[in-house]
N, C-alpha and C positions, 0 to 999 in steps of 0.2 A: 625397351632398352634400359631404361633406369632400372627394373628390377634386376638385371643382372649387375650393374654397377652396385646395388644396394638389397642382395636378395630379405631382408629384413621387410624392408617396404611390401613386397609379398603378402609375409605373412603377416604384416599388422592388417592389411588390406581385405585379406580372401579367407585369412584362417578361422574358423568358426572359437576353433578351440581356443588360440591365442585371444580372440577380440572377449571374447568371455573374459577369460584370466586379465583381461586389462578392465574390462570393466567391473571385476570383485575389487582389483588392487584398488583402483581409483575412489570406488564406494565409501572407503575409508578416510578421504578427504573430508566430505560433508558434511562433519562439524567444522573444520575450517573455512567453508566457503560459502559463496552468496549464490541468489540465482540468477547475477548477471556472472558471474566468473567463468571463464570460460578453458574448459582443462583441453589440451592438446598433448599428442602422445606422438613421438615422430621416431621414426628410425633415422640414422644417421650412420654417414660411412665412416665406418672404422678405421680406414685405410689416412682418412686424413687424420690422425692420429699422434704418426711417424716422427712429426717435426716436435711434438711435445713429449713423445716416449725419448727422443731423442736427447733433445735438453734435459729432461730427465735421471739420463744415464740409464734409462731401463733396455734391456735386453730385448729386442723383439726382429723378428721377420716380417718381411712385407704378406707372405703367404700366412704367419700366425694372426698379424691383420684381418686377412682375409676371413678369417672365421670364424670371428667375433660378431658380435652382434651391440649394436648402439643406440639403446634406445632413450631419449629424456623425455621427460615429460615437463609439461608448461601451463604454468596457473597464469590467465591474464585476468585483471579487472580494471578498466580504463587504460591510464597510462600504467600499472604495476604491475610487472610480471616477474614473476617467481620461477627458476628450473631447475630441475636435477638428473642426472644423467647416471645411468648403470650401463655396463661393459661385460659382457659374458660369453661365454662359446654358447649356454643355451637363451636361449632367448626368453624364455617365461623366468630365467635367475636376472636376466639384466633388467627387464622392466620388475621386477621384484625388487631390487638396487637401486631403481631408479626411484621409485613407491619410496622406499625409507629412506632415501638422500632429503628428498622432498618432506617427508615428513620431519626428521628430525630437524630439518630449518624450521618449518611451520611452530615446531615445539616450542625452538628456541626463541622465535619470535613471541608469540602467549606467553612463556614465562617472563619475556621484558615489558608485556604489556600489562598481564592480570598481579597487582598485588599481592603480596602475602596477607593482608589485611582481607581482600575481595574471594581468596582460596579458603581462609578460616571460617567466613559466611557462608560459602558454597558447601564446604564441609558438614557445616553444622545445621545446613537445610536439610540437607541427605540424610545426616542422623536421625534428624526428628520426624522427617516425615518419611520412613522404612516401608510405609506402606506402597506407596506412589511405585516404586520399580517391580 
């Protein structure tokens, strides 16, 4: 019964092809994260949506709703969790939106943590030793 209130769930579930495509996107985390962090990929009904396209002012139908696809993804480690959420008619575009919502927080995050100071040494490690890559 939930697959049909949520056909998304579905195919994060059963789809070969999709579980793949989640797990290239995802891939691209791990330099961000540890190995206790624990990445979760969820579909989510689109339908509850309405009340914030609403306040929004945005234009929508309960049936255009419907055919959207809602997937976010969730970085936990202890108590800090991190999520970003993409919205799409296709499903491999939303968790794709969802991949770079996520990333560019993580970005935003290392650029308030690593220095300009600690980026000029990192640089200049890579220069000098061109062999190592």
């Amino acid at each position: 019964m939930k697959t049909l209130l949520n056909p998304g769930l579905e195919l994060l579930e059963k789809n070969p092809e999709v579980k793949s495509f989640i797990y290239q996107q995802i891939s691209e985390f791990d330099q961000f994260v540890t190995p206790e962090t624990v990445v979760t990929v969820v579909s989510r009904d689109p339908k509850k949506l309405a009340l914030q396209y609403e306040t929004e002012g945005k234009e929508f139908t309960k049936q255009q709703l419907s055919k959207l696809y809602r997937i976010a993804i969730l970085l936990t480690e202890g108590k800090t969790k991190l999520e970003a959420e993409g919205i799409n008619e296709n499903i491999f575009e939303a968790v794709r939106m969802a991949k770079d919502s996520l990333m560019q927080k993580m970005l935003l995050i290392q650029d308030s943590v690593v220095s300009h100071q600690d980026r000029l040494i990192e640089i200049n490690h890579y220069l000098q030793n061109r062999g190592l890559h």
